[in-house]
Steps between C-alpha positions, in 0.01 A plus 500: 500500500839662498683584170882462574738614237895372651770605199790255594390223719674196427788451716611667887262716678302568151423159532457457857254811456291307224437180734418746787244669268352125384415381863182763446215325358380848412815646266527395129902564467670586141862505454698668226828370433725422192400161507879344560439384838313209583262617804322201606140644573344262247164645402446712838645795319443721202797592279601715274839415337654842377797704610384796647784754399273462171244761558338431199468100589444623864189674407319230254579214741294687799270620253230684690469302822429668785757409811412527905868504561806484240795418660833576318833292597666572176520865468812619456505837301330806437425397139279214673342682734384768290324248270343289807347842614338559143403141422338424850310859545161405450551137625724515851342532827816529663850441366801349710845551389782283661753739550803503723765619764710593189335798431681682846839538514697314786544705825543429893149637603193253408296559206165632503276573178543858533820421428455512118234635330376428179269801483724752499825234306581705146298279280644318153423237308711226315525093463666305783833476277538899584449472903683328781336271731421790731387775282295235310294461793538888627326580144308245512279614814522815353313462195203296697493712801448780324367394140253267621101498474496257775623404833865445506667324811890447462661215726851591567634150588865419575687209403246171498620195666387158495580154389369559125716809443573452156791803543658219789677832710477306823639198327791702397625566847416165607674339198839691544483417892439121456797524246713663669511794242552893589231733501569869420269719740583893510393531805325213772310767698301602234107404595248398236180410524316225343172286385437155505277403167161339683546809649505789228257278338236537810573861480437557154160304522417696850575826328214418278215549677677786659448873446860553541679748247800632371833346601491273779814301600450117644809338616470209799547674855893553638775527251871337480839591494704291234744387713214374714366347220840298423540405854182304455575329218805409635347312817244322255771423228775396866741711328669844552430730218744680294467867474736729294360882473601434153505193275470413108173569365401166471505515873370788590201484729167550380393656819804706464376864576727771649258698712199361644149460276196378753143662478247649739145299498326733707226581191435100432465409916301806564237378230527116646755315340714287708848407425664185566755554736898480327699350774258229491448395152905567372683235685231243450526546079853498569536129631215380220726658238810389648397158522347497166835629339660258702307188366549627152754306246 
């Protein structure tokens, strides 16, 4: 029987990742969360209600259980990290952090691992008040990477797409094109790449039973320009889209990057991974949303 320790799986890919985990017969799954969100898994699930920027709590609510895999979703400082390596060194088989594209800078060329590395990233600790998003995450995969008594695999994933994106990004766009509102975009030939959430949640529950180490970006094959992006919205919404290089902030895009942020997957193929293919799966959440937003009141 496998011992599965998931810290934030209630909603999105954490979620998704949780069901994905319960269709084993073989895996007894535990989630940690702060207990706020309702998580519908009934009594196929172990939890433990505590808010894990409490090391202290942290520490008496795994108590000494011992943990195949320990996936962390809801990492987001060095502070954290630091405690998760201390807490789960005797217990952890392996340890999977849910990282992100945020940790490189944006640039023209694509993205490989190499292209920041937490082994040699000056090292410092502090709460997630005292970091940006980015360095967050950059200290983050420092401290397990290189503090850690056990196997440490850190998924870089881009922005995560899907129709129960609680951050609603795509629905942005699609909202200001159905209502005929600007959208500020600095500049439309930008590429990004991105992740649908059954997706990153296959991933995280393939990487698993992998050996894979260390950094490893996982982003869905092919990447798109924003103003390609727009266009298709606009032929699902039937409407031309307004684009301003600037607009209020309010209307600012989301996506709205000035130089181009899309990731290599060589590492994650090369071990067996697959990728759904981007082209493919984009346009098709793009009509579901737009005709959900459509139907709404």
């Amino acid at each position: 029987m496998r011992n599965i320790l998931v810290l934030g799986g209630t909603r999105f890919f954490g979620k998704r990742l949780v069901e994905r985990l319960l269709q084993d017969a073989d895996t007894r799954v535990t989630i940690l969360t702060r207990g706020l969100t309702e998580d519908g898994f009934g009594e196929n699930v172990n939890r433990l209600n505590v808010d894990r920027s409490d090391a202290a709590a942290l520490a008496e609510a795994v108590g000494d259980a011992a943990w195949d895999v320990v996936y962390d979703n809801i990492c987001f400082s060095p502070d954290e990290a630091a405690a998760a390596a201390r807490i789960f060194a005797d217990s952890a088989k392996r340890y999977i952090l849910t990282s992100s594209l945020s940790v490189y800078d944006p640039r023209p060329e694509i993205l490989r691992e190499a292209d920041f590395e937490p082994d040699t990233y000056p090292l410092r600790l502090g709460a997630k008040e005292d970091f940006s998003y980015q360095e967050g995450k950059r200290l983050a995969e420092t401290v397990l990477l290189s503090q850690a008594a056990f196997p440490v695999a850190a998924v870089r994933f881009p922005i995560v797409l899907g129709t129960d994106d609680y951050t609603k990004r795509l629905h942005f766009h699609i909202e200001h094109v159905l209502e005929g509102k600007t959208i500020g975009v600095p500049n439309p030939d930008a590429v990004i790449s991105f992740i649908r959430s059954d997706e990153a949640a296959e991933f995280l529950y393939w990487l698993g039973f992998s050996p894979l180490s260390g950094p490893v970006n996982a982003c869905s094959d092919g990447a798109l320009a924003i103003g390609d992006i727009l266009s298709i919205i606009g032929q699902a919404a039937g409407q031309e889209p307004l684009v301003l290089s600037e607009a209020a902030d309010g209307d600012m895009s989301p996506f709205g990057i000035e130089e181009s942020w899309r990731m290599d997957t060589a590492k994650a193929r090369g071990a067996g991974f697959h990728f759904l293919k981007l082209a493919e799966w984009f346009p098709e959440l793009v009509m579901a949303l737009t005709a959900s937003l459509r139907r709404r009141p």
